[in-house]
mmCIF entry with sequence, helices, sheets and N, C-alpha, C, O atoms, coordinates in Angstrom:
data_MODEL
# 
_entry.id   MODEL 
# 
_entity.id                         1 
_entity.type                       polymer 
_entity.pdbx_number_of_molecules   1 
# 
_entity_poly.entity_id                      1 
_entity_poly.type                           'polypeptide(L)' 
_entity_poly.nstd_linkage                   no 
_entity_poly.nstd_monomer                   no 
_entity_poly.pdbx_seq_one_letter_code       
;(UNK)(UNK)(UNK)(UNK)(UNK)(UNK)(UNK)(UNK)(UNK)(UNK)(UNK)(UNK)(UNK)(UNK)(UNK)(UNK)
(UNK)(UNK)(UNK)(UNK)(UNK)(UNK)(UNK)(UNK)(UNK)(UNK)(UNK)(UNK)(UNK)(UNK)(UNK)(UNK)
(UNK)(UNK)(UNK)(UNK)(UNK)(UNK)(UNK)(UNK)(UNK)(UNK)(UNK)(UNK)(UNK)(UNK)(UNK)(UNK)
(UNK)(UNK)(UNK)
;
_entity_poly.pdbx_seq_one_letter_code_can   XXXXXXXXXXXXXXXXXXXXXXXXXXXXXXXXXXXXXXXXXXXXXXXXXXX 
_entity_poly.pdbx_strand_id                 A 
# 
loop_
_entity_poly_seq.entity_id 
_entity_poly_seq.num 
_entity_poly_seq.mon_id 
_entity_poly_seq.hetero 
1 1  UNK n 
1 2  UNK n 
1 3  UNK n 
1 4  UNK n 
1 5  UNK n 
1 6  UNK n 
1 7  UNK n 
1 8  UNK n 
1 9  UNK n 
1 10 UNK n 
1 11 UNK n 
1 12 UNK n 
1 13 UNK n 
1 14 UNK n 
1 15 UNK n 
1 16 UNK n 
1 17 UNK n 
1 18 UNK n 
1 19 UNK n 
1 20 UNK n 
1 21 UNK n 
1 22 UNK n 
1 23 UNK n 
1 24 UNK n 
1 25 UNK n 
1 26 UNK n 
1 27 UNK n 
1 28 UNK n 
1 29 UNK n 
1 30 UNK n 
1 31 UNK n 
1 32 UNK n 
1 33 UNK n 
1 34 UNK n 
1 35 UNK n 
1 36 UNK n 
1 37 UNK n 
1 38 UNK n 
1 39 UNK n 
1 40 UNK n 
1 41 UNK n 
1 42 UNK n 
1 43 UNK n 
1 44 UNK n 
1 45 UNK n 
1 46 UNK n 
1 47 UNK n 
1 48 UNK n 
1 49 UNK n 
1 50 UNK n 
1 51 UNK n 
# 
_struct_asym.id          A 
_struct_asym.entity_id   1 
# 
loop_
_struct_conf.conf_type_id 
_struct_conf.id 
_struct_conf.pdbx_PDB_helix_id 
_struct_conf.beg_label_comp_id 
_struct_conf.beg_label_asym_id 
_struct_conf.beg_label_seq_id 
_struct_conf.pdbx_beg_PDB_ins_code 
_struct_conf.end_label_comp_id 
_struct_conf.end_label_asym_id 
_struct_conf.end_label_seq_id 
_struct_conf.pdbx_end_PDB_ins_code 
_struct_conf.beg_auth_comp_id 
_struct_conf.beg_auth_asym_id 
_struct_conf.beg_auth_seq_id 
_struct_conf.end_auth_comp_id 
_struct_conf.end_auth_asym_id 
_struct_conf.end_auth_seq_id 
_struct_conf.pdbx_PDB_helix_class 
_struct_conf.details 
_struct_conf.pdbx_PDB_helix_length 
HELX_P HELX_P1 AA1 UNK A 4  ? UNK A 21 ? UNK A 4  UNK A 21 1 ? 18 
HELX_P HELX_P2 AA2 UNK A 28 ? UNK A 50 ? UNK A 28 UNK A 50 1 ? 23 
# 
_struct_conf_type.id          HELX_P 
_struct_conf_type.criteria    ? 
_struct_conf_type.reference   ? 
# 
loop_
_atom_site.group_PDB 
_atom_site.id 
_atom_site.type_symbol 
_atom_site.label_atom_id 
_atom_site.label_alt_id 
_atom_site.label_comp_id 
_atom_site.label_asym_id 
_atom_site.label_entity_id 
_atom_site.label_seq_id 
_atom_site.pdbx_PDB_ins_code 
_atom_site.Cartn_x 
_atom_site.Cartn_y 
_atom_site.Cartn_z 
_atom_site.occupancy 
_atom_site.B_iso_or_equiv 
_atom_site.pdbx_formal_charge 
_atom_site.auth_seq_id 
_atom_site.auth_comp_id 
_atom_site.auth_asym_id 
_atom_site.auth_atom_id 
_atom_site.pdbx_PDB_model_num 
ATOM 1   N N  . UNK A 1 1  ? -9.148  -77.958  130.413 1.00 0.00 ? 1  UNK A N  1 
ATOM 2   C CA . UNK A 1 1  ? -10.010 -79.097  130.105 1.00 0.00 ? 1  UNK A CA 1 
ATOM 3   C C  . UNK A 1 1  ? -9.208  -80.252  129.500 1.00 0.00 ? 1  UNK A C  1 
ATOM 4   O O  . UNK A 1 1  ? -9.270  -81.424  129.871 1.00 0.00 ? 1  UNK A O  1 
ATOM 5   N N  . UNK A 1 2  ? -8.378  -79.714  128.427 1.00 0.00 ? 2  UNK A N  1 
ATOM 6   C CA . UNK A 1 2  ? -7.405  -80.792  128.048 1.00 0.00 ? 2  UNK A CA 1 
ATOM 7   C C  . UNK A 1 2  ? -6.735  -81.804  128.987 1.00 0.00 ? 2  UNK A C  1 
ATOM 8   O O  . UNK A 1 2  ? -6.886  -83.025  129.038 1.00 0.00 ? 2  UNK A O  1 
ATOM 9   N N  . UNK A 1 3  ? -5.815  -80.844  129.851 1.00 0.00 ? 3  UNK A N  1 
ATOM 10  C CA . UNK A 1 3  ? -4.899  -81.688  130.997 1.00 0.00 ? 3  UNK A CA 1 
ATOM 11  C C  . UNK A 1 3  ? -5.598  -82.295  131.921 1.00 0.00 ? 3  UNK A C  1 
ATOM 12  O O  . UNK A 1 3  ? -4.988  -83.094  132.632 1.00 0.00 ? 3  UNK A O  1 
ATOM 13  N N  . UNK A 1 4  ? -7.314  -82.043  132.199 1.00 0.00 ? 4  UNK A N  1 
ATOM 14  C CA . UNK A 1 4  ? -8.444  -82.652  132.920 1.00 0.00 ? 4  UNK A CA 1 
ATOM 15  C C  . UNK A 1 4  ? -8.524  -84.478  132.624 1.00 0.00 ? 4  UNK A C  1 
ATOM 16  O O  . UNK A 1 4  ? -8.410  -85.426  133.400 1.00 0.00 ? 4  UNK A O  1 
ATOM 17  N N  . UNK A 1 5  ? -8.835  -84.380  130.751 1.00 0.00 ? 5  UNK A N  1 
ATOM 18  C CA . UNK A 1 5  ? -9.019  -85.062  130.436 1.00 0.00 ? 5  UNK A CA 1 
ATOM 19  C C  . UNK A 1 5  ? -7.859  -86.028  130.143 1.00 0.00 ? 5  UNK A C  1 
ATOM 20  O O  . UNK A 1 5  ? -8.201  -86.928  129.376 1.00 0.00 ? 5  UNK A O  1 
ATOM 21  N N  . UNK A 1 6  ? -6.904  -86.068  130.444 1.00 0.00 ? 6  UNK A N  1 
ATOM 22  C CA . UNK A 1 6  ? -5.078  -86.212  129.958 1.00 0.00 ? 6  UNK A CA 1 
ATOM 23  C C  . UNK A 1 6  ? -4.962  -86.755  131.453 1.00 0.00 ? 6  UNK A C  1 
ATOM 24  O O  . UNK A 1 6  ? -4.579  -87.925  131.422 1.00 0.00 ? 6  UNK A O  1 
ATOM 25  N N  . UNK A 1 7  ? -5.145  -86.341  132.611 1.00 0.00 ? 7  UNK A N  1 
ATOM 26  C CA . UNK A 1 7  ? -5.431  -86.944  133.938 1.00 0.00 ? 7  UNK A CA 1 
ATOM 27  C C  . UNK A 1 7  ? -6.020  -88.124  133.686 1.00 0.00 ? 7  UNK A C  1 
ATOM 28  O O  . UNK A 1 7  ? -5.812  -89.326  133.855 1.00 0.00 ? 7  UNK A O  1 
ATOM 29  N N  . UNK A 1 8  ? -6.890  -87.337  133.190 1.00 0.00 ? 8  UNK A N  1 
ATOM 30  C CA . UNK A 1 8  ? -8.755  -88.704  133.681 1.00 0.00 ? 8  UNK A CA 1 
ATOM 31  C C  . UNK A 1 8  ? -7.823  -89.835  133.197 1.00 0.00 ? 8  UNK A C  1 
ATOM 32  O O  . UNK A 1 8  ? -7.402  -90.651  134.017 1.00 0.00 ? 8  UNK A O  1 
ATOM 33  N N  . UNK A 1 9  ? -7.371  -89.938  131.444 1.00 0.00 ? 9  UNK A N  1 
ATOM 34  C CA . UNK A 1 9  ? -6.728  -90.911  131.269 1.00 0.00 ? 9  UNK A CA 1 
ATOM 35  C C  . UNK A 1 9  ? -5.597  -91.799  132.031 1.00 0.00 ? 9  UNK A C  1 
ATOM 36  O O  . UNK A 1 9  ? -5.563  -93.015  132.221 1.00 0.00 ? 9  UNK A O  1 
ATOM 37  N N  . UNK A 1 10 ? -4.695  -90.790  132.396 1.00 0.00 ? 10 UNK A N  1 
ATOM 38  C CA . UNK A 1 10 ? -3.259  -91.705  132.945 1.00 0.00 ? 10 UNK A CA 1 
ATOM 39  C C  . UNK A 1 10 ? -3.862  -92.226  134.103 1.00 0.00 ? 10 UNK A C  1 
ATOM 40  O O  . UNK A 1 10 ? -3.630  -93.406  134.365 1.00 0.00 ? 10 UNK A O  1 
ATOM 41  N N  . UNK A 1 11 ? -4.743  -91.439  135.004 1.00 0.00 ? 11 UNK A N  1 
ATOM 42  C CA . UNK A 1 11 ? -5.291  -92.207  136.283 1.00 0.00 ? 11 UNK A CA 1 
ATOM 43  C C  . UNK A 1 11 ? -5.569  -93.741  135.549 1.00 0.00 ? 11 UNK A C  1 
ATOM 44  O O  . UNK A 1 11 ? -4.807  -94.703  135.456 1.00 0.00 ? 11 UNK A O  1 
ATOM 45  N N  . UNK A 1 12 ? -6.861  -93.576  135.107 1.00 0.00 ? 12 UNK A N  1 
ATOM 46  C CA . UNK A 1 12 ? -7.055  -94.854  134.907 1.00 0.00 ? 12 UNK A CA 1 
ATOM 47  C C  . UNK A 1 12 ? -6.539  -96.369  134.128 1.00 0.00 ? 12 UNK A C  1 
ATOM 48  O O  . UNK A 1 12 ? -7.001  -97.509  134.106 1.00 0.00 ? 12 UNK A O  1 
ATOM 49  N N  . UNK A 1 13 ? -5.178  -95.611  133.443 1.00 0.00 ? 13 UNK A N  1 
ATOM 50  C CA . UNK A 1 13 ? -4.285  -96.507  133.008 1.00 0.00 ? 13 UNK A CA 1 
ATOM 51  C C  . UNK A 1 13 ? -3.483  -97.075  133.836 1.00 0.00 ? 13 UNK A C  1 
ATOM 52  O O  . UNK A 1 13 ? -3.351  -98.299  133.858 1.00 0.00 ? 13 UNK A O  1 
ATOM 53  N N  . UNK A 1 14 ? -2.596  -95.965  134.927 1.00 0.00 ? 14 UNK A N  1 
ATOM 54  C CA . UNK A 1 14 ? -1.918  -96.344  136.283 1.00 0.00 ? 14 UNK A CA 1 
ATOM 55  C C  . UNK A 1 14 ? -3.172  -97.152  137.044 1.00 0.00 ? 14 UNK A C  1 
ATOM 56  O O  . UNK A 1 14 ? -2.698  -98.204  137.471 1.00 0.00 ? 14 UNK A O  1 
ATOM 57  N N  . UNK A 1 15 ? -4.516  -97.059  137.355 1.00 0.00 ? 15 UNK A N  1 
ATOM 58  C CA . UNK A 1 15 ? -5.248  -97.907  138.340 1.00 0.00 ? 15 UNK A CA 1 
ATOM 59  C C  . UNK A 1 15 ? -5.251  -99.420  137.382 1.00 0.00 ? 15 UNK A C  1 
ATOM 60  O O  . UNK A 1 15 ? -4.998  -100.435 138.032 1.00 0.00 ? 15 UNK A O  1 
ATOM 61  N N  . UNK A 1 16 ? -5.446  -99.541  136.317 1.00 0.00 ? 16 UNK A N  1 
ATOM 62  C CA . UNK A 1 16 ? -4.895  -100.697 135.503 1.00 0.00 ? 16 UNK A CA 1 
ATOM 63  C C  . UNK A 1 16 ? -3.648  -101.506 135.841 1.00 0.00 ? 16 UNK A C  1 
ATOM 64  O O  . UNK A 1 16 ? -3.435  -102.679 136.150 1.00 0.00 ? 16 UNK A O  1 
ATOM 65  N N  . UNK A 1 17 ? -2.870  -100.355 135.651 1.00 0.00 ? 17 UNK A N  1 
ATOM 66  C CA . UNK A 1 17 ? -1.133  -100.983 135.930 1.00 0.00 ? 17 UNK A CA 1 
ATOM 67  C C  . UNK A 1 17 ? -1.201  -101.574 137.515 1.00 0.00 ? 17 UNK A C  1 
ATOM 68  O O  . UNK A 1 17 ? -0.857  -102.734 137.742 1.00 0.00 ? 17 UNK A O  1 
ATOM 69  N N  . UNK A 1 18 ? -1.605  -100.809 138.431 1.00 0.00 ? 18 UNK A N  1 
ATOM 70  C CA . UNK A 1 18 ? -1.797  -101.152 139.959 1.00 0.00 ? 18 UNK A CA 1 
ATOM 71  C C  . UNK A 1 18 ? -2.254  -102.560 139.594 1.00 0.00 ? 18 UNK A C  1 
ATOM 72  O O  . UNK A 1 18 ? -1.370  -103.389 139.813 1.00 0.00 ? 18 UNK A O  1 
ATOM 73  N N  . UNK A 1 19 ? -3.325  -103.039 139.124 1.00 0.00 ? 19 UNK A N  1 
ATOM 74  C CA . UNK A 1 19 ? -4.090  -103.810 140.048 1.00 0.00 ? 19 UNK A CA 1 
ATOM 75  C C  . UNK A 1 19 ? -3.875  -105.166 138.966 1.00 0.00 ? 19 UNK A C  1 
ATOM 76  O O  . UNK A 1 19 ? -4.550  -106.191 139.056 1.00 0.00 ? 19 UNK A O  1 
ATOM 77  N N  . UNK A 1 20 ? -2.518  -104.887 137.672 1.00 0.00 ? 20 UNK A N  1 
ATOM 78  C CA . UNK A 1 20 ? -2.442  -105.851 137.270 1.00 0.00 ? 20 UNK A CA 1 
ATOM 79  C C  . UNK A 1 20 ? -0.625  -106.284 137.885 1.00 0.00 ? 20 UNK A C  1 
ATOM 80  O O  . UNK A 1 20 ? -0.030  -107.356 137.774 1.00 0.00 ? 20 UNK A O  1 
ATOM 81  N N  . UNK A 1 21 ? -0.321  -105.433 138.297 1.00 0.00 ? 21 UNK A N  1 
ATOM 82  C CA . UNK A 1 21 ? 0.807   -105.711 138.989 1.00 0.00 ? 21 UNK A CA 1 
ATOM 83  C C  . UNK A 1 21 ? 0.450   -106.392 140.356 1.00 0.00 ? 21 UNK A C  1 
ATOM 84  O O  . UNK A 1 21 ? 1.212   -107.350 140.486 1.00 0.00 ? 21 UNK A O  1 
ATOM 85  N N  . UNK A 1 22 ? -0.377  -106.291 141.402 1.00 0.00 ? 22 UNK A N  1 
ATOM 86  C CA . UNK A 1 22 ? -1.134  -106.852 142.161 1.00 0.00 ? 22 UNK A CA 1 
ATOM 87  C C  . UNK A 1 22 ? -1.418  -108.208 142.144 1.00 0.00 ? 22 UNK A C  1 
ATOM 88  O O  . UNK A 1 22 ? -1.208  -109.139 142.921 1.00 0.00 ? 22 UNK A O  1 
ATOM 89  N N  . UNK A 1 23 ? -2.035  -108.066 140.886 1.00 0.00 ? 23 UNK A N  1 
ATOM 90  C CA . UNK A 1 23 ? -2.515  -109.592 140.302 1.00 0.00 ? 23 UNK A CA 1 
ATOM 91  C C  . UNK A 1 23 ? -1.197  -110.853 139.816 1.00 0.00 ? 23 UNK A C  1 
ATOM 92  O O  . UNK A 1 23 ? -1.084  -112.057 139.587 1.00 0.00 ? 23 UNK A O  1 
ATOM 93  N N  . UNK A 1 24 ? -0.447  -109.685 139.861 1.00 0.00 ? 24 UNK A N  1 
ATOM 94  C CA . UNK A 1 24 ? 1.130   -110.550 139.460 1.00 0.00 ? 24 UNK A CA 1 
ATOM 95  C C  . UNK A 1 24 ? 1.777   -110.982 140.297 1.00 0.00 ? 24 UNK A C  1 
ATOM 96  O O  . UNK A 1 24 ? 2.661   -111.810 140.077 1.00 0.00 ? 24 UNK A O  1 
ATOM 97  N N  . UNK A 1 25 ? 1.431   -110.424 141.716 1.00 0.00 ? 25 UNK A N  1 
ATOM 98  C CA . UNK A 1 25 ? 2.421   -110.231 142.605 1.00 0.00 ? 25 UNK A CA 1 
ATOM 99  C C  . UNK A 1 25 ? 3.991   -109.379 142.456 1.00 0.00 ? 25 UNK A C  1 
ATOM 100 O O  . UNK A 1 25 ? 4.976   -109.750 143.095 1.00 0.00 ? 25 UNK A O  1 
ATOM 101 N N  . UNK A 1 26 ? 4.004   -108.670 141.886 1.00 0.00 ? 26 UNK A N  1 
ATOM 102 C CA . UNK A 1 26 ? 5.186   -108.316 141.187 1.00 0.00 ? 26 UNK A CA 1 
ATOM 103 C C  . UNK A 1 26 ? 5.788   -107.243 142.190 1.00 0.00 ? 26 UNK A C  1 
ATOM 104 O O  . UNK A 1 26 ? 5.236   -106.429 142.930 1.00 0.00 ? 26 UNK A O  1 
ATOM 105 N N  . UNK A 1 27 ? 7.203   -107.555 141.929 1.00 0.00 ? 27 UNK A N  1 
ATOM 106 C CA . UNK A 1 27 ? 8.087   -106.744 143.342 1.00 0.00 ? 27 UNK A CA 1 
ATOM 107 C C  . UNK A 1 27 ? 7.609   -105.320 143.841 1.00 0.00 ? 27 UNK A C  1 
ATOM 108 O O  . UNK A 1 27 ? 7.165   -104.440 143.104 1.00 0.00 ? 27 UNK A O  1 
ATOM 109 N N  . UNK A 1 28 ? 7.796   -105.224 145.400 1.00 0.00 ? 28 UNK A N  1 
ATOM 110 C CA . UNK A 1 28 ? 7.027   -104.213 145.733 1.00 0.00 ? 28 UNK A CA 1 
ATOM 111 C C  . UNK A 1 28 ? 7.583   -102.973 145.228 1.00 0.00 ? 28 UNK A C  1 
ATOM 112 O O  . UNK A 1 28 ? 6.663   -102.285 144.787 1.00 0.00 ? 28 UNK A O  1 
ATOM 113 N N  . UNK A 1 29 ? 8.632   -102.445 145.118 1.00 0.00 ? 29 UNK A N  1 
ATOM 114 C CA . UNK A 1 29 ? 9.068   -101.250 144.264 1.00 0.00 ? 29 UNK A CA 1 
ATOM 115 C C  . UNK A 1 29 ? 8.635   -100.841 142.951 1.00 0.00 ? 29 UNK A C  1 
ATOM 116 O O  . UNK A 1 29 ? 9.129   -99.904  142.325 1.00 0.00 ? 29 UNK A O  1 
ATOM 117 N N  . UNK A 1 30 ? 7.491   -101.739 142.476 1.00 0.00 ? 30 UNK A N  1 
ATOM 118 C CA . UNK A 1 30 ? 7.146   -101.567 141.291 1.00 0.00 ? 30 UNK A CA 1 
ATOM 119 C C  . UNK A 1 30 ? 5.860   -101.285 141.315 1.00 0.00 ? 30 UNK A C  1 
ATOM 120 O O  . UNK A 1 30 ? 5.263   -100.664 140.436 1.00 0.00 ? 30 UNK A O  1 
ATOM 121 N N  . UNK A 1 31 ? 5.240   -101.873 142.644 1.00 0.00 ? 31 UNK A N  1 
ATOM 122 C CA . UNK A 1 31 ? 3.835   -101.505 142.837 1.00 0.00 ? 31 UNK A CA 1 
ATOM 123 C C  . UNK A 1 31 ? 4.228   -99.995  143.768 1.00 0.00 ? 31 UNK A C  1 
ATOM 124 O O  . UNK A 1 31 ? 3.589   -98.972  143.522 1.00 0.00 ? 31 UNK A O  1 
ATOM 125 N N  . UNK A 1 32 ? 5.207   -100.000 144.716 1.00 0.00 ? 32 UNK A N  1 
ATOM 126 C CA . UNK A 1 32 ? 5.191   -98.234  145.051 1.00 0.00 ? 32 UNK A CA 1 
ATOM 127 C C  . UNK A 1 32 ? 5.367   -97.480  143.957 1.00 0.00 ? 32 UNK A C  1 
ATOM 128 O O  . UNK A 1 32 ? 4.510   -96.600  144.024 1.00 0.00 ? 32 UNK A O  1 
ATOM 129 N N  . UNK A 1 33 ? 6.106   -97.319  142.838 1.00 0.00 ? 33 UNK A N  1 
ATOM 130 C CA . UNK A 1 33 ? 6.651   -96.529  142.254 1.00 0.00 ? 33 UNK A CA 1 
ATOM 131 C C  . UNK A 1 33 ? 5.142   -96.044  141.295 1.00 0.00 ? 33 UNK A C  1 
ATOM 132 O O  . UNK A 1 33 ? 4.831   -94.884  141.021 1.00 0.00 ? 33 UNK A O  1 
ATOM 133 N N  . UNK A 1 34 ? 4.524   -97.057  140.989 1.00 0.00 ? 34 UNK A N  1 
ATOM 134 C CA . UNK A 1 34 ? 3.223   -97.189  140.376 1.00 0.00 ? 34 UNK A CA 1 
ATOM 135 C C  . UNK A 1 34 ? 2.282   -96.139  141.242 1.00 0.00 ? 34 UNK A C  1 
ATOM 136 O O  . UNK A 1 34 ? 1.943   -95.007  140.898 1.00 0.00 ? 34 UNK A O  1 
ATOM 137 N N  . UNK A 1 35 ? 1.952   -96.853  142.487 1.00 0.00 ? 35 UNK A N  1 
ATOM 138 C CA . UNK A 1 35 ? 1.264   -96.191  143.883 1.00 0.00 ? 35 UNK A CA 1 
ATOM 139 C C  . UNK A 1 35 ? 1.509   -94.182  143.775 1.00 0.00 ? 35 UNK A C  1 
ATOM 140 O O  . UNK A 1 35 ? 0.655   -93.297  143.719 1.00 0.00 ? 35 UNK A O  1 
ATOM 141 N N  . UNK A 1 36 ? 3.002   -94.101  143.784 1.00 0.00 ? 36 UNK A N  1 
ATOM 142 C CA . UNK A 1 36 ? 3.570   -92.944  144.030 1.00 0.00 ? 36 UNK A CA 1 
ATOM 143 C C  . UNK A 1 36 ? 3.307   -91.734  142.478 1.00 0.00 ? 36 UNK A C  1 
ATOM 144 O O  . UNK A 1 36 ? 3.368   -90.505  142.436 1.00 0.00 ? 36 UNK A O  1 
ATOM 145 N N  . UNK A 1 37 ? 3.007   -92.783  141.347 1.00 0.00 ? 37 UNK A N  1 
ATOM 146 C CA . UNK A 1 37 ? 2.395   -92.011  140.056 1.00 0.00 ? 37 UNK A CA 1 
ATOM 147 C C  . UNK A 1 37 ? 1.234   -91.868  140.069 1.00 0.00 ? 37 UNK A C  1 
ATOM 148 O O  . UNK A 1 37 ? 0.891   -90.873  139.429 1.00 0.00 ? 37 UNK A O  1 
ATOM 149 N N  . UNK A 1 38 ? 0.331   -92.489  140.573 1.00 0.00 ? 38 UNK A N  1 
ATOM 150 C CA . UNK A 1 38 ? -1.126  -92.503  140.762 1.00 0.00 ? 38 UNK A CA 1 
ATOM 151 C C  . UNK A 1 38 ? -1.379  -91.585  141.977 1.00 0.00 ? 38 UNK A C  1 
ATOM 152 O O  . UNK A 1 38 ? -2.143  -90.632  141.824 1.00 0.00 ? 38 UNK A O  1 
ATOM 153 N N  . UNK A 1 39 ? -0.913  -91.757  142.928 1.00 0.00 ? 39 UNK A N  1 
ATOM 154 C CA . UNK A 1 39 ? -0.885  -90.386  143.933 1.00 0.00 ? 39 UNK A CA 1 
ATOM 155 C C  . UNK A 1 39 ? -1.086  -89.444  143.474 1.00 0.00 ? 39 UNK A C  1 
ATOM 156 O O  . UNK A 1 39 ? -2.129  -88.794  143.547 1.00 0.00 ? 39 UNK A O  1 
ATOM 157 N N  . UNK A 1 40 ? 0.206   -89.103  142.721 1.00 0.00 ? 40 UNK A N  1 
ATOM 158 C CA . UNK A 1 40 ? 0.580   -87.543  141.803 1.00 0.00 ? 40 UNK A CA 1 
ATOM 159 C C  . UNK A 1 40 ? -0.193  -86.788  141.034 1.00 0.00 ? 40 UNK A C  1 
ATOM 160 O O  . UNK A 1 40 ? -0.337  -85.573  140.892 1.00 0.00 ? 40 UNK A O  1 
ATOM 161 N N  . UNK A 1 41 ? -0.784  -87.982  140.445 1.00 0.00 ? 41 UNK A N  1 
ATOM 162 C CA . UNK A 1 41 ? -2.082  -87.803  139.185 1.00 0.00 ? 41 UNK A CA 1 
ATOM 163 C C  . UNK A 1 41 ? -3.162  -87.243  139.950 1.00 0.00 ? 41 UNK A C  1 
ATOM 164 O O  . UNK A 1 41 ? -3.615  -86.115  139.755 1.00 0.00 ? 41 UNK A O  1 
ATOM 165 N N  . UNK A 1 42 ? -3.571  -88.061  140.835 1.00 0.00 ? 42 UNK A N  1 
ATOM 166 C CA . UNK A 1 42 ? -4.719  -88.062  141.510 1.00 0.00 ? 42 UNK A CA 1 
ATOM 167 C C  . UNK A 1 42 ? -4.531  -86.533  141.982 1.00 0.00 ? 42 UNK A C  1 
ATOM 168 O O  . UNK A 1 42 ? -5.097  -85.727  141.244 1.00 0.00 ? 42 UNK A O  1 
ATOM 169 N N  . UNK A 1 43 ? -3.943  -86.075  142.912 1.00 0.00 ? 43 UNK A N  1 
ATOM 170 C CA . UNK A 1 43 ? -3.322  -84.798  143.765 1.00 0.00 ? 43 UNK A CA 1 
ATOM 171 C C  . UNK A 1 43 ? -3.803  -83.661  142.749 1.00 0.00 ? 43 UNK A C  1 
ATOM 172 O O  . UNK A 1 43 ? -4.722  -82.885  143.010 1.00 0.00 ? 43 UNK A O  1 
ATOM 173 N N  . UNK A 1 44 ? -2.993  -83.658  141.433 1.00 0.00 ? 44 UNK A N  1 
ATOM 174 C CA . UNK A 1 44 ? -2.940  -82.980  139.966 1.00 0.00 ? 44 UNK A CA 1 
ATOM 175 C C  . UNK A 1 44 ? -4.623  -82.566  140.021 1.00 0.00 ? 44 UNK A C  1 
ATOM 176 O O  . UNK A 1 44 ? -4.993  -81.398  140.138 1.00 0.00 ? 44 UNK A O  1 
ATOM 177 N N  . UNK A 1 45 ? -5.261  -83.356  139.949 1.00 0.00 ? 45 UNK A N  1 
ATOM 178 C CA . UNK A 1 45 ? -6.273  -83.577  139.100 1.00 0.00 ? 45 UNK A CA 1 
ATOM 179 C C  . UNK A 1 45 ? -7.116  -82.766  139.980 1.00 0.00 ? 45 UNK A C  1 
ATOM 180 O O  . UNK A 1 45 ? -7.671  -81.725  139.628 1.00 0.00 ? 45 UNK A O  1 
ATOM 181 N N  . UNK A 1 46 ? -7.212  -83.497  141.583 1.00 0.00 ? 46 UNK A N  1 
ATOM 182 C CA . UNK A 1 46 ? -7.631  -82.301  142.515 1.00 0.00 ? 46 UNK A CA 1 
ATOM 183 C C  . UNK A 1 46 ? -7.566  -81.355  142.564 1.00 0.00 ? 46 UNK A C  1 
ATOM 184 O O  . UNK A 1 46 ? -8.653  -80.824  142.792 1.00 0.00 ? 46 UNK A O  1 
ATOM 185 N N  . UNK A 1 47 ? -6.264  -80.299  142.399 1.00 0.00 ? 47 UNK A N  1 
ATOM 186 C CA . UNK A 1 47 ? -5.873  -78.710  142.462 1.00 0.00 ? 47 UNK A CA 1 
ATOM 187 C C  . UNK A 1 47 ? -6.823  -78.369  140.901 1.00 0.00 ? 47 UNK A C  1 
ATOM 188 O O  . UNK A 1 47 ? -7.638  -77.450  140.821 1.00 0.00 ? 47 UNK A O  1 
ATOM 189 N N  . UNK A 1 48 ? -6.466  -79.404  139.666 1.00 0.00 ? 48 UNK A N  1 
ATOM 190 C CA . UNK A 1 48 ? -7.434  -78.795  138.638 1.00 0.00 ? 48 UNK A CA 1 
ATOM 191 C C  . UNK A 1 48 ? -8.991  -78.402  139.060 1.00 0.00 ? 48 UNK A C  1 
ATOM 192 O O  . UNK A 1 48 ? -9.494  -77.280  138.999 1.00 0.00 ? 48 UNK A O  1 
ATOM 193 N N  . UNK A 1 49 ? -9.541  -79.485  139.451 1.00 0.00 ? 49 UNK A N  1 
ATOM 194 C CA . UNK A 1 49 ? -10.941 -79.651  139.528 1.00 0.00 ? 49 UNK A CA 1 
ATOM 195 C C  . UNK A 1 49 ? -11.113 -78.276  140.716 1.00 0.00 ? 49 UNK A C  1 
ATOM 196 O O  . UNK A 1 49 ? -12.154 -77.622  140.780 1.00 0.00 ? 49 UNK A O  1 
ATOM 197 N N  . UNK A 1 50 ? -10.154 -78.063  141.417 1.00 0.00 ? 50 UNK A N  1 
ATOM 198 C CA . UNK A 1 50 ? -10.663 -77.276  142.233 1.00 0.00 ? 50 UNK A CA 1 
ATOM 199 C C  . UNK A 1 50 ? -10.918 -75.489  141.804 1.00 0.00 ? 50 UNK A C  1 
ATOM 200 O O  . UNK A 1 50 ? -11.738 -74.660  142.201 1.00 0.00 ? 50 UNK A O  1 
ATOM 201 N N  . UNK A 1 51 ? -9.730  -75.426  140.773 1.00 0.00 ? 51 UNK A N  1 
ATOM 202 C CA . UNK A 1 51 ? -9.762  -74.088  139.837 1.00 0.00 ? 51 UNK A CA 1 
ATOM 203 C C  . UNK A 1 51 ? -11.339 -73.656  139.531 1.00 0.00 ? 51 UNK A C  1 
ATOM 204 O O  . UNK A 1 51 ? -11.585 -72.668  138.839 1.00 0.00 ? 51 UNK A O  1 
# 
């Protein structure tokens, strides 16, 4: 439940970071690298929820 809720968070801090880097235009390696942590999270969070 902890690492559930430890997800829930970083997701929605990385969907923050996304869409203010977006808003910046800011170099694309910074929006993949972002993209590629939010993936991870997301993925994570799935195999939890699915337990």
């Amino acid at each position: 439940m902890i690492a559930e809720l430890r997800l829930e968070e970083e997701i929605e801090d990385l969907r923050s970071e996304m869409y203010h880097a977006l808003e910046q235009e800011d170099r694309y390696e910074k929006i993949l690298r972002i993209s590629q942590k939010l993936d991870r999270a997301l993925n994570e969070l799935e195999k939890i929820e699915k337990c």
